[in-house]
C-alpha positions in Angstrom: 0.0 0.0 0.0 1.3 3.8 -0.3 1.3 5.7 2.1 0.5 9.7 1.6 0.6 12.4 4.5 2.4 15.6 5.0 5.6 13.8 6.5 5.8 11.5 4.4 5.9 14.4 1.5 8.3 16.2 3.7 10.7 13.5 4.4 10.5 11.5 1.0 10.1 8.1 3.1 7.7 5.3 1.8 6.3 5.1 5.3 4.8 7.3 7.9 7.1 6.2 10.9 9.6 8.1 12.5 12.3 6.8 14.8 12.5 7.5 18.6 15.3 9.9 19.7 17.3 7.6 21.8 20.0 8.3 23.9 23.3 6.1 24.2 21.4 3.9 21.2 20.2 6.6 19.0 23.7 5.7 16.2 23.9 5.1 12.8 23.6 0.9 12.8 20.2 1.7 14.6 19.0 4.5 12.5 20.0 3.1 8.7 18.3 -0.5 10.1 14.9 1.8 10.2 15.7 4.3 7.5 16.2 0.9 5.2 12.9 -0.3 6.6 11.3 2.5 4.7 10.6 5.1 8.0 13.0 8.0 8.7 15.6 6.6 11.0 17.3 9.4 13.3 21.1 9.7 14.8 20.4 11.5 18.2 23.7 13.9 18.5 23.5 14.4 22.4 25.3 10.6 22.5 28.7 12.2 20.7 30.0 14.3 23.2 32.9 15.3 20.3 32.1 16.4 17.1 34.9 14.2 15.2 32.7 11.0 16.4 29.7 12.4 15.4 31.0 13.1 12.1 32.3 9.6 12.1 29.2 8.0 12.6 27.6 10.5 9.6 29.9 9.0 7.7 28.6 5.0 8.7 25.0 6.5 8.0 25.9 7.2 4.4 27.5 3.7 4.1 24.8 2.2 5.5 21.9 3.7 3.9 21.0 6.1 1.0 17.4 6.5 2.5 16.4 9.4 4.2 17.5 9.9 7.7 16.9 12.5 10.4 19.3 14.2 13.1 17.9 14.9 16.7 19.3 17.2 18.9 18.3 17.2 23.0 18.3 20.4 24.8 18.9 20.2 28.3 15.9 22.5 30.4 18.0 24.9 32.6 17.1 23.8 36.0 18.8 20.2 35.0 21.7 22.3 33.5 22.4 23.1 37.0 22.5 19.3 38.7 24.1 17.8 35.8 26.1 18.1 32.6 23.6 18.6 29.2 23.6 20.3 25.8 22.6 23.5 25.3 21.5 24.6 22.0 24.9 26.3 21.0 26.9 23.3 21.7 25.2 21.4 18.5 25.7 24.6 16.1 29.1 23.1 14.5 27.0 19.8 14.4 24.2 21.4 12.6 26.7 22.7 10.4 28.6 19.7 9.8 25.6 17.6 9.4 23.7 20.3 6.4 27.0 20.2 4.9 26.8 16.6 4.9 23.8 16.6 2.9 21.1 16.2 6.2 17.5 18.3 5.9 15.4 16.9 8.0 16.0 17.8 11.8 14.5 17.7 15.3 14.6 19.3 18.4 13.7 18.1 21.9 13.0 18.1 25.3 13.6 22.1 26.1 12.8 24.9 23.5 15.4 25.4 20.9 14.1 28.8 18.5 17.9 29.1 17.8 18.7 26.2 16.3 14.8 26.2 14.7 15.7 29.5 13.0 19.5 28.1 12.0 17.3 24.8 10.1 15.1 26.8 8.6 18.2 29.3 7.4 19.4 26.5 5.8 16.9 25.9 3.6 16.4 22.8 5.7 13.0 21.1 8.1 12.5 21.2 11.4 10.7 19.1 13.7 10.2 19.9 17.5 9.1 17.0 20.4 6.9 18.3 22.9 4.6 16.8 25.3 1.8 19.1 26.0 -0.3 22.0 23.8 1.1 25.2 24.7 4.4 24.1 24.3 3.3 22.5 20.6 1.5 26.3 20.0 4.9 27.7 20.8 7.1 25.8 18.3 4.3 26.4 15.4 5.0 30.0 16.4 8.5 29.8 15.8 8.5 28.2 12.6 8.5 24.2 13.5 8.0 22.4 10.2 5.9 19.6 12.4 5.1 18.7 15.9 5.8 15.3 17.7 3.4 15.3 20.7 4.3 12.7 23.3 1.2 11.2 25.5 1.3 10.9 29.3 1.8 6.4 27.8 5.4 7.7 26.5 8.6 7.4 28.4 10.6 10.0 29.3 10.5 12.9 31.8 6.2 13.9 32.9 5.4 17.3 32.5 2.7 17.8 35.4 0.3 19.1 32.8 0.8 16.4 30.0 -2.1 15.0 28.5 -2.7 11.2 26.9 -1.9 10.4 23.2 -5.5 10.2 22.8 -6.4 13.9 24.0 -2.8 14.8 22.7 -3.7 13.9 18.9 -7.4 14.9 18.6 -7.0 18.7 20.2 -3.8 19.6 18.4 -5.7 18.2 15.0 -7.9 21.1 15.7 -5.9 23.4 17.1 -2.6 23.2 15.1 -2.0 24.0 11.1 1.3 22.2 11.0 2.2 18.1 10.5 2.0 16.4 13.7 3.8 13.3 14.6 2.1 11.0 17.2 4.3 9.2 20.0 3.5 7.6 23.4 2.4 4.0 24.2 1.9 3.4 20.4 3.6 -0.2 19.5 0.8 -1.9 17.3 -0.8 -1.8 14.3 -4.0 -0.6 15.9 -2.1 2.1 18.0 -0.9 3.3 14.3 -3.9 3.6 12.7 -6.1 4.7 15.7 -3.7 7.5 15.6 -3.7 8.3 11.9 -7.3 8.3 12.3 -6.8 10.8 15.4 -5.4 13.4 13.2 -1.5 12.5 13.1 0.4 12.5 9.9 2.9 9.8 11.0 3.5 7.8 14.5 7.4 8.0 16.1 8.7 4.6 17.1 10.3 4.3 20.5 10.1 1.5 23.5 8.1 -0.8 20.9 11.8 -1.2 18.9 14.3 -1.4 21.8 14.1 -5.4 21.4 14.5 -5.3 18.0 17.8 -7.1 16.5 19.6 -3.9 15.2 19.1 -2.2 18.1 22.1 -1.6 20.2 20.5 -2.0 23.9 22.0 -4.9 25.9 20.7 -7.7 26.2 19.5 -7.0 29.8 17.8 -3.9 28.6 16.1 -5.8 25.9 15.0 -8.8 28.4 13.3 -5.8 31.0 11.2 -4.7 27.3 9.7 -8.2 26.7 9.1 -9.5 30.3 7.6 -6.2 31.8 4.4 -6.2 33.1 2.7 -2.7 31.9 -0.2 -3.4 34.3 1.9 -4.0 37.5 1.2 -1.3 40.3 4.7 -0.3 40.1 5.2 0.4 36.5 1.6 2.1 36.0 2.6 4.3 39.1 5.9 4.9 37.0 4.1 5.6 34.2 0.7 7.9 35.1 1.7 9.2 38.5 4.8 10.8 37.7 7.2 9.0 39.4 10.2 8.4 37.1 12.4 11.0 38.5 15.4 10.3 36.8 15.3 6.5 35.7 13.1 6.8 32.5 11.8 3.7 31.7 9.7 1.9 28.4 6.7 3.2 27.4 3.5 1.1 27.7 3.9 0.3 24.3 6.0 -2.6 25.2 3.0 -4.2 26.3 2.9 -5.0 22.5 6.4 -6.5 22.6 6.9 -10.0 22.6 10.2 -11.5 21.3 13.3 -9.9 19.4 13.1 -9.9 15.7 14.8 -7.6 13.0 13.6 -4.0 12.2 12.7 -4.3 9.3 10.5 -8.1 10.2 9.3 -5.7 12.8 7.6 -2.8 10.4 6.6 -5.6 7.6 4.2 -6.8 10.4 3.3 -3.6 11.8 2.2 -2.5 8.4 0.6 -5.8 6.7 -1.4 -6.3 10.2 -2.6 -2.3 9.5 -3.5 -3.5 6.0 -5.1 -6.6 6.9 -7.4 -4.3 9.6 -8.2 -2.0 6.7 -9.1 -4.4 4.2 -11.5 -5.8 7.2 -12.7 -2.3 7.4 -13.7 -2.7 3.5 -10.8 -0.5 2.6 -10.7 -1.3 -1.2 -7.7 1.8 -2.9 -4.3 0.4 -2.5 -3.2 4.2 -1.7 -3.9 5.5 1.9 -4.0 9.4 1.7 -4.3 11.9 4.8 -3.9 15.1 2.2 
């Protein structure tokens, strides 16, 4: 089936699925394995402290794939700035440099503002996505000029903003109150979750706990044993999850619920997207084209 929505004109991939920014895994084996699967694999820059190994591992991407692939870069918020070490926006400019010189357009931005770099993408002639997790903060990034919006639910992993809302709420407000793409993440790790939230108003679904386990990913094995043998419905973890208790030991999102052996990427999407088909077909979808234009 083809697959037609605003990211995928934006990004040139076949599919609508965009890669998790993931920290210490986030590298170029990882991202080509899902840029080759047809979705827009990204290289998450906080994990190269040095630009020369960033631009080594730039280098592997272009070996590895001639897809399209993405480049994320993590702000640190301030008050975290303070505790610990973290990236501030001016500390990726030579790697936004390096990497447009390179021949990268599509970028993100996450988990703290980041108009400075947004207005250094969009210099460039380039796209810029921003990842936020509630609606003022998505209203702020289409002010600035962000290309798209990846919303995260209260289901995704990651630091809980007091305010955040589910994927649910998340997808169906910012369809009506945002003009730009959006990009639905959080607890989404099945066919179902991917089409229930193309159907909510998203123009493609980001990837994150639901493909730690997979083969090309570079977790250890011990990370990848916690994905397929958590209980999601365990006290503990849903207290993790909904009541904000993480603190500083992210864990998987609930869409690992959905996760139960290791298989390759690309085996992975294949099901991911013929199960979607099959459900479609079901639903008396007859067009072998699937269009959100």
């Amino acid at each position: 089936m083809i697959w037609n929505t605003r990211i995928t004109q934006i990004t040139g991939v076949k599919l609508p699925l965009i890669m998790g920014a993931f920290a210490i895994i986030g590298r170029a084996e990882f991202a080509s394995a899902f840029s080759n699967s047809d979705g827009l694999g990204i290289i998450t820059a906080i994990n190269y402290p040095k630009i020369k190994a960033f631009q080594s591992d730039l280098e592997l991407m272009l070996k590895l794939t001639d897809k399209p692939f993405g480049i994320n870069f993590t702000i640190t918020p301030p008050y975290l700035l303070k505790k610990r070490f973290g990236r501030t926006e001016e500390s990726y400019f030579d790697f936004l440099d390096l990497a447009i010189d390179m021949g990268v357009s599509i970028f993100s931005t996450s988990a703290y503002q980041a108009p400075e770099l947004g207005n250094k993408i969009k210099d460039a002639g380039c796209y810029w996505f921003h990842k936020c997790v509630t609606m003022k903060h998505a209203l702020a990034a289409q002010k600035n000029g962000a290309d798209a919006v990846t919303l995260v639910g209260l289901e995704g992993t990651g630091f809980k903003n007091p305010i955040q809302n589910t994927t649910l709420v998340n997808i169906t407000m910012a369809r009506k109150l945002l003009k730009v793409p959006l990009i639905a993440a959080g607890g989404i790790g099945d066919a179902r979750g991917f089409l229930g939230a193309l159907a909510m108003g998203a123009d493609a679904v980001c990837l994150g706990s639901s493909i730690i386990a997979t083969s090309e990913s570079l977790a250890s094995d011990n990370w990848k044993q916690k994905v397929l043998n958590q209980n999601i419905f365990d006290e503990k973890y849903y207290k993790k999850i909904f009541h904000l208790e993480l603190k500083d030991s992210p864990i998987a999102s609930m869409a690992i619920g959905h996760i139960k052996e290791i298989m390759p990427i690309k085996v992975f999407i294949d099901k991911l997207m013929n199960e979607t088909e099959s459900i479609l077909r079901g639903w008396g979808y007859k067009s072998d084209t699937f269009n959100t234009l």
